[in-house]
BAMAR-99048 format. One record per residue (C-alpha): residue number from 1; residue in three letters; x, y, z. Coordinates in pm, whole numbers, plus 50000, padded with zeros to 5 digits. Each point is the difference from the previous one (the first is absolute). Layout:
% residues N
+------+------+-------+-------+-------+
: resi : resn :     x :     y :     z :
+------+------+-------+-------+-------+
:  NUM :  ALA :     X :     Y :     Z :
...
+------+------+-------+-------+-------+
***
This chain:
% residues 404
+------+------+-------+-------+-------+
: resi : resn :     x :     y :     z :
+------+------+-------+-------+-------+
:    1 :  UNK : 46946 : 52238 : 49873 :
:    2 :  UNK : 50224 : 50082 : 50256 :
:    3 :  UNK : 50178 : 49854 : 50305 :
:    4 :  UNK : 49932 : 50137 : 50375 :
:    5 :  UNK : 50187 : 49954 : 50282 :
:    6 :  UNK : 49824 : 49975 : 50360 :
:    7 :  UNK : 49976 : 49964 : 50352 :
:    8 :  UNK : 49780 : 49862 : 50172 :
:    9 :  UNK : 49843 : 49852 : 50308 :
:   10 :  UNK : 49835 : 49652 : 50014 :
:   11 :  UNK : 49709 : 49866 : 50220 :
:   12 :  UNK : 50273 : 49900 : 50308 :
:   13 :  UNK : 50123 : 50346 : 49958 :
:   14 :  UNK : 50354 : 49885 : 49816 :
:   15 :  UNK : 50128 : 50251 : 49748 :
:   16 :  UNK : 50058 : 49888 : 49725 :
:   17 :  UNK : 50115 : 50147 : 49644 :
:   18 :  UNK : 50056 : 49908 : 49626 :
:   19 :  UNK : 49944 : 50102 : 49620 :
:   20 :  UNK : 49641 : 49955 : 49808 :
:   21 :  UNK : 49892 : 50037 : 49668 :
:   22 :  UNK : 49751 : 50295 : 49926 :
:   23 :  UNK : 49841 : 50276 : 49778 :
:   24 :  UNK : 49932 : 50225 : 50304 :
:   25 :  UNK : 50083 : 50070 : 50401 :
:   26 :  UNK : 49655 : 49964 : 50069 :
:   27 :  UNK : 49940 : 49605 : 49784 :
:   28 :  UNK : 50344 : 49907 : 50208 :
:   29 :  UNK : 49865 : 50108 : 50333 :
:   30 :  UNK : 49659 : 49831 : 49893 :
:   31 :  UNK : 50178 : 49726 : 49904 :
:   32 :  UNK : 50199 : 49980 : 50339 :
:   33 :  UNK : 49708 : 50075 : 50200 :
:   34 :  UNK : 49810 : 49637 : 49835 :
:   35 :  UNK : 50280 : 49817 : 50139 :
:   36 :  UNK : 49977 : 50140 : 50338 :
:   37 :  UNK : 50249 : 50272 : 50043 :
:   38 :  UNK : 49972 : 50299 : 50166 :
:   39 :  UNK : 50213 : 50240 : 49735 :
:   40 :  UNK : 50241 : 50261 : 50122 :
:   41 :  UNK : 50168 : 50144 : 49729 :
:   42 :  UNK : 50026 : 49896 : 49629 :
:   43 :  UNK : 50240 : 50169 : 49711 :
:   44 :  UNK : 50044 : 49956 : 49653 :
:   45 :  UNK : 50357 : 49857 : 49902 :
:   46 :  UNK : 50165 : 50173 : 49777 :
:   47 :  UNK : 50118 : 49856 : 49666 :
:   48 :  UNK : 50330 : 49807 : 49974 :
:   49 :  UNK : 50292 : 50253 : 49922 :
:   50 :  UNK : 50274 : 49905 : 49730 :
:   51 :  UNK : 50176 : 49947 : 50251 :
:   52 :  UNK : 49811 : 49711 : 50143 :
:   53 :  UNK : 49951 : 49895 : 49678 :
:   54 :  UNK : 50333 : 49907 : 49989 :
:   55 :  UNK : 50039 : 49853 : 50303 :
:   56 :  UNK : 49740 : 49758 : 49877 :
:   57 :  UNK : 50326 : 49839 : 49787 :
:   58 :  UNK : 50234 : 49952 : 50288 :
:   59 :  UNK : 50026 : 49612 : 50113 :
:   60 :  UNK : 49902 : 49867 : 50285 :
:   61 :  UNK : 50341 : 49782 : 50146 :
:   62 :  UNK : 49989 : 49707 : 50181 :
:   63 :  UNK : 50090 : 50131 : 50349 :
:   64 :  UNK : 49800 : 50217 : 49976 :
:   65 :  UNK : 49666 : 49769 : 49930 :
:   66 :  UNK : 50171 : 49758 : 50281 :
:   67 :  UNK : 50017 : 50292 : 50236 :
:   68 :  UNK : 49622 : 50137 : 49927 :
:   69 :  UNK : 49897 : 49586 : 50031 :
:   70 :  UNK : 50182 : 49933 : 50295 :
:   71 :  UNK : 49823 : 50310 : 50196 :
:   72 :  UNK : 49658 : 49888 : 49861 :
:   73 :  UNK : 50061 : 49686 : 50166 :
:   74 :  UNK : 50066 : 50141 : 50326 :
:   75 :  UNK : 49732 : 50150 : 50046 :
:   76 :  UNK : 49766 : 49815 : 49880 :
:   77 :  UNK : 50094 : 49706 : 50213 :
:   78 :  UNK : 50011 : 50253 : 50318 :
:   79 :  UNK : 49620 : 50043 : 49926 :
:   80 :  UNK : 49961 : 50331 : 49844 :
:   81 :  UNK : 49756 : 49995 : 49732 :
:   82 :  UNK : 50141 : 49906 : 49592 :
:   83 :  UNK : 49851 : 50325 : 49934 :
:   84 :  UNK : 50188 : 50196 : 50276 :
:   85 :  UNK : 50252 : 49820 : 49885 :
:   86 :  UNK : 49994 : 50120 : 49633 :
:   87 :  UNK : 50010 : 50354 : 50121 :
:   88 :  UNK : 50249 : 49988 : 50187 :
:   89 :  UNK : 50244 : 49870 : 49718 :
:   90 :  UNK : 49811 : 50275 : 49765 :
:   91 :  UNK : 50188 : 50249 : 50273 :
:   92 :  UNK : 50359 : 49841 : 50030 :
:   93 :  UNK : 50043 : 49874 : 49677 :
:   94 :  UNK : 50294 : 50261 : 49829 :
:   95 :  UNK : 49934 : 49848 : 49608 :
:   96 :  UNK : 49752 : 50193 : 49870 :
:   97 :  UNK : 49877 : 49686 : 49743 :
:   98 :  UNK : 50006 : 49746 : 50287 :
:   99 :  UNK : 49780 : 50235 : 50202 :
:  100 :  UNK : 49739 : 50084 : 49714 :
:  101 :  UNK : 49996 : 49607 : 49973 :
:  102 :  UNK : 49907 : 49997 : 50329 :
:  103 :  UNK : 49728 : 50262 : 50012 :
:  104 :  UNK : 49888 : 49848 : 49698 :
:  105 :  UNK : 49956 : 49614 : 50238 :
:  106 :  UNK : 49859 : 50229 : 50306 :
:  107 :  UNK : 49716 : 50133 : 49765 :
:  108 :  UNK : 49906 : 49668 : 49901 :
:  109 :  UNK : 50039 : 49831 : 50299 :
:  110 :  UNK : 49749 : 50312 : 50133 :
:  111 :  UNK : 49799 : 49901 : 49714 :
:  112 :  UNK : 49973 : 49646 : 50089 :
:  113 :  UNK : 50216 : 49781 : 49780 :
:  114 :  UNK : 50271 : 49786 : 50132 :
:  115 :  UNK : 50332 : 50101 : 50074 :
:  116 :  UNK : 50143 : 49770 : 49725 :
:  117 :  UNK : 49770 : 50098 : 49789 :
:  118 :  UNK : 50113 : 50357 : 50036 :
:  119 :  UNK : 50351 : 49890 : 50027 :
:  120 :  UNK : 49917 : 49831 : 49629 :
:  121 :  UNK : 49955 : 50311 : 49851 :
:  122 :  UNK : 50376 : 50089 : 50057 :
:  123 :  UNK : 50172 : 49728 : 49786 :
:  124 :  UNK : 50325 : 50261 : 49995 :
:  125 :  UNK : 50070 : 49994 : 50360 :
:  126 :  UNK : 49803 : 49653 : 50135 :
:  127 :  UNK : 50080 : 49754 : 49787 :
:  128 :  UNK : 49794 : 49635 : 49971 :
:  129 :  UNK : 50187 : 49855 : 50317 :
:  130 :  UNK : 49925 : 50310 : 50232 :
:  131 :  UNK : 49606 : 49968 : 49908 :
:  132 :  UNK : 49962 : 49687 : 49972 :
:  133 :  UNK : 50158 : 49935 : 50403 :
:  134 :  UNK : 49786 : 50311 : 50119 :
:  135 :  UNK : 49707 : 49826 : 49836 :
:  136 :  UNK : 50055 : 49674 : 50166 :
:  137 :  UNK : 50046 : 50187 : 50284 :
:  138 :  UNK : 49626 : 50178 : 49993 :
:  139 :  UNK : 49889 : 49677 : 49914 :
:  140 :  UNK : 50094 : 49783 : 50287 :
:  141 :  UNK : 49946 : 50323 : 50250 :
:  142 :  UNK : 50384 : 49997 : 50061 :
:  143 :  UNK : 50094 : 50351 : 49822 :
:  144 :  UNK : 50221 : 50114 : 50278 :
:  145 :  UNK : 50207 : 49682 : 49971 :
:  146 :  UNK : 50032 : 49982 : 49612 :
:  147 :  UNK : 50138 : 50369 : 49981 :
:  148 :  UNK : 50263 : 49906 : 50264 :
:  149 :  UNK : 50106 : 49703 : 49740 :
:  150 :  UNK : 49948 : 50277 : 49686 :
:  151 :  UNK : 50255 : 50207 : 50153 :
:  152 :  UNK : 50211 : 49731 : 50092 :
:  153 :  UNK : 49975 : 49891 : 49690 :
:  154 :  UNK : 50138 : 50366 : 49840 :
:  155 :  UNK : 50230 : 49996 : 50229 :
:  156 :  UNK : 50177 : 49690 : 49911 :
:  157 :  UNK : 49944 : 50061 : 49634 :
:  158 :  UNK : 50181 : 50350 : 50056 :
:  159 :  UNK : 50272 : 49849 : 50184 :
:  160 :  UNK : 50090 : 49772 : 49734 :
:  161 :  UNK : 49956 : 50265 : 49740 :
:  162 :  UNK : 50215 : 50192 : 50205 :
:  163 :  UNK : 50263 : 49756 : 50005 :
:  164 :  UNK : 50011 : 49975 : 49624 :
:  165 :  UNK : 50042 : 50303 : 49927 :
:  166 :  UNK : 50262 : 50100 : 50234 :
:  167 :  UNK : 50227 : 49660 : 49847 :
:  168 :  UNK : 49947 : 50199 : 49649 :
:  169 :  UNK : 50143 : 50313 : 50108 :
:  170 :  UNK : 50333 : 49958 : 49962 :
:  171 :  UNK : 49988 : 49815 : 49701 :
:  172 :  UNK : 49790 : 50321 : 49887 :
:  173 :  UNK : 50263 : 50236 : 50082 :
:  174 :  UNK : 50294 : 49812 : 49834 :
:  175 :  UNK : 49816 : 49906 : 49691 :
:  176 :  UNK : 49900 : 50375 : 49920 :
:  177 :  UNK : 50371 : 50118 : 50129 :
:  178 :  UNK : 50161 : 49779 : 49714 :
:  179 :  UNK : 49696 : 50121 : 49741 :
:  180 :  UNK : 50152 : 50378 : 50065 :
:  181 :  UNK : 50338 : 49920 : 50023 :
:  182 :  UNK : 49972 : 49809 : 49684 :
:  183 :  UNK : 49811 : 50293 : 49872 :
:  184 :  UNK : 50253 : 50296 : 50095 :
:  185 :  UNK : 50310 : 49803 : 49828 :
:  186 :  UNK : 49821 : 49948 : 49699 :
:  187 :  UNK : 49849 : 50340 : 49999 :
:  188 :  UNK : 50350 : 50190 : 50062 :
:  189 :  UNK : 50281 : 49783 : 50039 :
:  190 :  UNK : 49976 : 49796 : 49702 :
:  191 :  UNK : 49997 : 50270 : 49701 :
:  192 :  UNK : 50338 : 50162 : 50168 :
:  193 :  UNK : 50152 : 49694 : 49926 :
:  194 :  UNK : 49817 : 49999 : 49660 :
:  195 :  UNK : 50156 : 50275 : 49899 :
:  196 :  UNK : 50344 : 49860 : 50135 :
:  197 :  UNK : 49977 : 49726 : 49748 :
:  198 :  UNK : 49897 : 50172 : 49695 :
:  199 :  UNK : 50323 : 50168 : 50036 :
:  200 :  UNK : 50141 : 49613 : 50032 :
:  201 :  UNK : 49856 : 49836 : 49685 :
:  202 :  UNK : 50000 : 49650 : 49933 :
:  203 :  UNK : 49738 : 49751 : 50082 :
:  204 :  UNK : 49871 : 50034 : 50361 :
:  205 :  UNK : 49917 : 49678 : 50208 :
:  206 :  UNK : 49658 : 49859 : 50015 :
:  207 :  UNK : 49938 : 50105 : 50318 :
:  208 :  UNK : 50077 : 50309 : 49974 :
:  209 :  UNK : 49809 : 50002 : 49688 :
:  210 :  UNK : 49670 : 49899 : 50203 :
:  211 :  UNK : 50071 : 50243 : 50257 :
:  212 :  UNK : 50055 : 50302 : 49745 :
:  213 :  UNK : 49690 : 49889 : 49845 :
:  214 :  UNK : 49861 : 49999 : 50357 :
:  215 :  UNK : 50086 : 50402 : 50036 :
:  216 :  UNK : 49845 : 50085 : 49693 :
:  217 :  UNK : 49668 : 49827 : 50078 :
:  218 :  UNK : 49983 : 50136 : 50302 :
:  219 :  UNK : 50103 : 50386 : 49907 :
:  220 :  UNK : 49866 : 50004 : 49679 :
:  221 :  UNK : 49695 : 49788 : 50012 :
:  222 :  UNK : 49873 : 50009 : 50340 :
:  223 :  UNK : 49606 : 49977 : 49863 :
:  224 :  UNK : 50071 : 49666 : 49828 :
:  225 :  UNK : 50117 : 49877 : 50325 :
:  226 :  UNK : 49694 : 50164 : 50170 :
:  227 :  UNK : 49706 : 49871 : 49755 :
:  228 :  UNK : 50179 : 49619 : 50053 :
:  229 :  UNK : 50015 : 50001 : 50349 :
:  230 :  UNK : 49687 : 50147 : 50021 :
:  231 :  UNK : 49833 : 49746 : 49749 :
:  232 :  UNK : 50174 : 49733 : 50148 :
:  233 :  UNK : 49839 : 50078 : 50351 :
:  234 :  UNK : 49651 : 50043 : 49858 :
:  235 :  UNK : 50016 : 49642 : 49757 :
:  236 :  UNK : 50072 : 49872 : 50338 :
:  237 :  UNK : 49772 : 50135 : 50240 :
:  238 :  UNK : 49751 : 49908 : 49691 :
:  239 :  UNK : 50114 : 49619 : 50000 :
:  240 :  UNK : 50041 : 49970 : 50422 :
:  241 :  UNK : 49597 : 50146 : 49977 :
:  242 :  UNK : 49885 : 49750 : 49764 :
:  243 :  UNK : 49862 : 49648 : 50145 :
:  244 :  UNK : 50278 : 49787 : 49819 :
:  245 :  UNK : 50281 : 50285 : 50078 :
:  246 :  UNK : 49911 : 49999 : 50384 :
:  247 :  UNK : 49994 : 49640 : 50044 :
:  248 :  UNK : 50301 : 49957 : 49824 :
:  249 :  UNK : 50187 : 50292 : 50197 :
:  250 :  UNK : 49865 : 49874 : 50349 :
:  251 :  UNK : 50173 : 49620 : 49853 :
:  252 :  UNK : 50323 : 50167 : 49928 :
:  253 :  UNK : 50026 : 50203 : 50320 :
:  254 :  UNK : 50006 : 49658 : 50171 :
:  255 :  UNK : 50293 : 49906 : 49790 :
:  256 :  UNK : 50269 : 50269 : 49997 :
:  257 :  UNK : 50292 : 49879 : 50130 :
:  258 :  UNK : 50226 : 50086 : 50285 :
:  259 :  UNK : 49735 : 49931 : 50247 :
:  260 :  UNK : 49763 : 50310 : 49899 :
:  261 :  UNK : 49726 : 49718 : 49873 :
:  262 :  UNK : 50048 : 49843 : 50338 :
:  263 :  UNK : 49929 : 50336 : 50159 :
:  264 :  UNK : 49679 : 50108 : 49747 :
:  265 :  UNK : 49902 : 49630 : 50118 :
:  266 :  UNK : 50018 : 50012 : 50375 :
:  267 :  UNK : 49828 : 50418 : 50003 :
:  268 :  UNK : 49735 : 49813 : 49761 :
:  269 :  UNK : 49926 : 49742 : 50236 :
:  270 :  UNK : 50047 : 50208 : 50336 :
:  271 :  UNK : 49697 : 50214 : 49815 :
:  272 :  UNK : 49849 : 49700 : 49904 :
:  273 :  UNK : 49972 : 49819 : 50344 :
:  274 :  UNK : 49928 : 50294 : 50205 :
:  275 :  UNK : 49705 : 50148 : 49767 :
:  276 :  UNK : 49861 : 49643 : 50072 :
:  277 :  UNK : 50053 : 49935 : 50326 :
:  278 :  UNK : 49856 : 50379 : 50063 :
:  279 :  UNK : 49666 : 49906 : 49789 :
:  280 :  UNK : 49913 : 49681 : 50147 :
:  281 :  UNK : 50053 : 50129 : 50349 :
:  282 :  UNK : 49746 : 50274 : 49956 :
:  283 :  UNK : 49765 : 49712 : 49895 :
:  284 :  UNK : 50005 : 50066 : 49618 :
:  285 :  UNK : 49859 : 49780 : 49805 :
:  286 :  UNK : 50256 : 49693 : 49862 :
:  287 :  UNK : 49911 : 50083 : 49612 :
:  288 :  UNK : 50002 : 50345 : 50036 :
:  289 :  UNK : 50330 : 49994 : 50244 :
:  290 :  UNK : 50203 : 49829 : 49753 :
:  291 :  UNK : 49821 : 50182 : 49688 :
:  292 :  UNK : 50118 : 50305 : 50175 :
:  293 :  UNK : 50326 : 49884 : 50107 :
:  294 :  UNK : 50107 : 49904 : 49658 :
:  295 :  UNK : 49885 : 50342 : 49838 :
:  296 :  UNK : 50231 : 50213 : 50269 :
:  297 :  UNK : 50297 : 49765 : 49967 :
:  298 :  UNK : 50168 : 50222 : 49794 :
:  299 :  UNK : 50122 : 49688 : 49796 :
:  300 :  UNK : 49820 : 49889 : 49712 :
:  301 :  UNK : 50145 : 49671 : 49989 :
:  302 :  UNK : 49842 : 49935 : 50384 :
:  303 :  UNK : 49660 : 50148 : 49912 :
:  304 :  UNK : 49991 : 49739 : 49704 :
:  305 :  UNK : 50048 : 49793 : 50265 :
:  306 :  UNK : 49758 : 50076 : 50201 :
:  307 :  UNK : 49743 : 49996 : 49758 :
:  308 :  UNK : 50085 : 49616 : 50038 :
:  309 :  UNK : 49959 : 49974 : 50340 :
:  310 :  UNK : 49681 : 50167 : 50004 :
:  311 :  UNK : 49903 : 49747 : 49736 :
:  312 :  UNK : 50106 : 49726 : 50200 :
:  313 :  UNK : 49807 : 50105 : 50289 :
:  314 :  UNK : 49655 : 50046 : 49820 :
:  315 :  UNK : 50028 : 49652 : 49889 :
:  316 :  UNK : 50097 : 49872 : 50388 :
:  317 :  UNK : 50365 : 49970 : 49931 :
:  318 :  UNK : 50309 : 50155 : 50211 :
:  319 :  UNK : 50184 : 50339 : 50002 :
:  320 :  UNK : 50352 : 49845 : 50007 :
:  321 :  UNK : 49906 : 49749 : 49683 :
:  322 :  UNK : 50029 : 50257 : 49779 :
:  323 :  UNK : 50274 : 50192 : 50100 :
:  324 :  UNK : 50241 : 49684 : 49964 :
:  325 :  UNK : 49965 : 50038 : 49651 :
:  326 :  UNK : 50171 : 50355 : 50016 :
:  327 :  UNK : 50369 : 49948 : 50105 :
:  328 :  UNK : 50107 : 50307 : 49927 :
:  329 :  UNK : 49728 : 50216 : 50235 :
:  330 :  UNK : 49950 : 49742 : 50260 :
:  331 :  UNK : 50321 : 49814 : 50162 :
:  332 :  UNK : 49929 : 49660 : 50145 :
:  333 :  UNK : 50020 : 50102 : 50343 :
:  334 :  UNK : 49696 : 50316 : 49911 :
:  335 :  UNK : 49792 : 49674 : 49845 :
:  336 :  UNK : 50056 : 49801 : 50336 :
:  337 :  UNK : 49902 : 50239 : 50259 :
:  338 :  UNK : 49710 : 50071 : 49808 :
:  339 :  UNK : 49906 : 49664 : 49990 :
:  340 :  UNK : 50031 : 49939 : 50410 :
:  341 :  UNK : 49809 : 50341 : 50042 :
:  342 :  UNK : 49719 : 49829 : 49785 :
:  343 :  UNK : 50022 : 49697 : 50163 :
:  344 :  UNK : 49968 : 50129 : 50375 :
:  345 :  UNK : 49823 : 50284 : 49951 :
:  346 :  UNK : 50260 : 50270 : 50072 :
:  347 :  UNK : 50037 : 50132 : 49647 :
:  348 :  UNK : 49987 : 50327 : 50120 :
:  349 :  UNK : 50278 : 49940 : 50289 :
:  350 :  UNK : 50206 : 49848 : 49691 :
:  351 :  UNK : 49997 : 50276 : 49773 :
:  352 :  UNK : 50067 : 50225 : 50246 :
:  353 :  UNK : 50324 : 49833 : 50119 :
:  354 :  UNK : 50101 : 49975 : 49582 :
:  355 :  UNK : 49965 : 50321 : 49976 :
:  356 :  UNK : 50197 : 50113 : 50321 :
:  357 :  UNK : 50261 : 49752 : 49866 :
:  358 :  UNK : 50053 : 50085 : 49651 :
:  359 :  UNK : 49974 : 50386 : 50110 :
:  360 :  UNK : 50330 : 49908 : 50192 :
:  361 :  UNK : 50146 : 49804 : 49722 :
:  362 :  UNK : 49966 : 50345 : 49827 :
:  363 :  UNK : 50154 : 50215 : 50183 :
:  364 :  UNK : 50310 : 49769 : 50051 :
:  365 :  UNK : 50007 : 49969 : 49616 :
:  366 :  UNK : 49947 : 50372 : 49931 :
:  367 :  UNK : 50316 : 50021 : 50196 :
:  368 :  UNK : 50211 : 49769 : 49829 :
:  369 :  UNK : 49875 : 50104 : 49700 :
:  370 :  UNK : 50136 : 50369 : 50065 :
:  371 :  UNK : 50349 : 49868 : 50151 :
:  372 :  UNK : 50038 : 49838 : 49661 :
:  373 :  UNK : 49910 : 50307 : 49797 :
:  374 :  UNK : 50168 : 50260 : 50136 :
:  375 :  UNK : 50355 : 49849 : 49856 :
:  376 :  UNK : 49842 : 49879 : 49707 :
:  377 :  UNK : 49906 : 50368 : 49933 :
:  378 :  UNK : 50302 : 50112 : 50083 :
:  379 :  UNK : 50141 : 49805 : 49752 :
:  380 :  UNK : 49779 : 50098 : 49727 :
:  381 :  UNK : 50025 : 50378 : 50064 :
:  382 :  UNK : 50387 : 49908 : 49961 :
:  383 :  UNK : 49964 : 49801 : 49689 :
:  384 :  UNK : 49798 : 50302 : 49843 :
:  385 :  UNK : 50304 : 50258 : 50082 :
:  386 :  UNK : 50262 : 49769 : 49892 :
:  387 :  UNK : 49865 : 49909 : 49686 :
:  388 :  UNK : 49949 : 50378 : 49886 :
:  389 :  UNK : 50390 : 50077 : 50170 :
:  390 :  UNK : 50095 : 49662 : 49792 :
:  391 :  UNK : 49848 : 50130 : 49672 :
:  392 :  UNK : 50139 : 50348 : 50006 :
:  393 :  UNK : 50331 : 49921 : 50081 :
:  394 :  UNK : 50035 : 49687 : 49757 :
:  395 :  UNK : 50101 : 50162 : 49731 :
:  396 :  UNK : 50266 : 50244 : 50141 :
:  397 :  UNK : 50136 : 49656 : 50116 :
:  398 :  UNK : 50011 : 49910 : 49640 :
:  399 :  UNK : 50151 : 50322 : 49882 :
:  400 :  UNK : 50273 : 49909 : 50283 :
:  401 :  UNK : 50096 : 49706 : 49847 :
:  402 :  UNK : 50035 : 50146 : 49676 :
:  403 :  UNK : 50219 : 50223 : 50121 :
:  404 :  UNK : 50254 : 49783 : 50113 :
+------+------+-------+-------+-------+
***
């Protein structure tokens, strides 16, 4: 079977086009013809290239899905049809897997399934909070509103991804300029000196000792230092994928010192309060909000959580009893609001203002964060050259003394 693109008139004399499945030209324009088209032109699509195979592998980013979601929800709420709509973003969409994702949702949608359901079918690029909004959204006939909130949504989650990543930069650069640094004295400045104090004799410090030692791992046995570091990253990546090893990772995150578990906290709970507030405004279901919520947290130790909550609700209890239980993911003043947005009804207005705050409280703490670093690193790339400068020059030092 093969696929078809067409044009095509319908019954108000609209053109209209798209891609069908067929053995033949003639069973597609048969097939068109049943549902009331007037055909005027079909061909055959060729086969995907190798090319386009591998194009298939490149991601889709999160601009870019904000950018194709915030145009969706223009116009759609302007009036034009969802399915007018869907090709239009076929057209302007520049990622070649976002827009096959979307041809993909326009065939179905043609087909008659539900835009979430289509959407559904795409777990790589719309994740469990994206369809489950847009299904809410069909639900309660309120589509054009919920995408607005979907992209506002990805917006604000890009934003504070954004901000994250831009505090880590620097840090970045200095950590991998003291890794080469290190690397190039080792490499060639140490065994010159080596040689230096084989013509010395005598018993060299220990520091110098390490560091000579040092040299020769690195020049002479380069694969041992490979096959650790490369074991060591996959043990890990094996124990932070396990149940017990993410939970336990996700707990220690919220614990490292100099206020980085303070940070991990407050991005946790800016996620945390705005996936919420986002679901029950587009008239999710409770269970399923906070079920869904806790899933895309990114923290295991609030999705354990949440499984709690959701528990407490099914048996008629609060959201905020619960989370008073968990210190260490929900401050008091998180628990409180909560509690007031329960008790007057403005749970959604509450989340929403947590969320705005602690995304603030992030920023300002991404800042300090880096004003602290950048000396700190300084210091350390420092203390890496002055200990190798330290350990090669000890022992002429030594020999000095002798001397005199």
């Amino acid at each position: 079977m093969s696929t078809f693109a067409f044009k095509a008139l319908d019954l108000a004399g609209t053109s209209t086009r798209g891609e069908v499945e067929g053995d033949t030209k003639q069973g597609v324009a048969s097939q068109l013809r049943g549902k009331g088209l007037i055909v005027l032109d079909i061909e055959e699509l060729q086969p995907a290239s190798a090319g386009d195979l591998l194009a298939g592998f490149k991601k889709v980013s999160a601009d870019e899905l904000t950018i194709a979601t915030r145009q969706l929800a223009t116009m759609v709420s302007s009036g034009m049809s969802l399915l007018r709509s869907l090709y239009v973003i076929e057209e302007q969409t520049e990622n070649d897997k976002l827009r096959e994702a979307f041809v993909e949702v326009r065939k179905d949608v043609e087909a008659g399934q539900a835009l979430s359901a289509s959407l559904q079918r795409h777990p790589d690029i719309f994740n469990e909070l994206y369809v489950a909004m847009v299904a809410a959204g069909e639900s309660g006939g309120i589509l054009e509103g919920t995408l607005q909130r979907v992209a506002d949504q990805l917006e604000k989650d890009a934003a504070l991804r954004r901000m994250i990543k831009s505090a880590m930069v620097y840090p970045a650069v200095i950590s991998s300029f003291a890794g080469i640094v290190l690397l190039a004295l080792v490499t060639f400045l140490v065994p010159v000196f080596e040689d230096v104090f084989k013509d010395f004799g005598g018993e060299l410090p220990a520091i110098t000792k390490f560091t000579v030692f040092l040299s020769h791992l690195v020049v002479g046995r380069w694969y041992v230092l490979i096959a650790v570091a490369v074991g060591t990253v996959y043990a890990f990546r094996k124990w932070k994928g396990s149940e017990r090893g993410k939970v336990q990772w996700d707990t220690f995150k919220l614990k490292i010192p100099m206020k980085i578990g303070t940070i991990v906290q407050k991005v946790c709970l800016a996620r945390f309060s705005r996936t919420f507030s986002s679901l029950v405004a587009a008239g999710v279901p409770m269970l399923e909000a906070i079920e869904i919520t806790g899933r895309t947290s990114g923290n295991k130790v609030i999705e354990h959580a949440m499984v709690q909550v959701e528990q407490s609700v099914k048996e008629g209890g609060t959201i905020a009893a619960p989370m008073r239980g968990v210190p260490e993911a929900f401050p008091s003043m998180v628990v409180q609001m909560i509690t007031v947005g329960e008790e007057t009804g403005a749970l959604e207005g509450m989340l929403a203002k947590v969320a705005d705050f602690y995304e603030e409280q992030v920023d300002a703490a991404v800042k300090a964060l880096t004003s602290i670093l950048e000396p700190i690193m300084i210091i350390v790339v420092g203390a890496i050259v002055g200990f190798i400068v330290i350990a090669m020059y000890l022992p002429m030092f030594k020999v000095y003394d002798q001397i005199k």
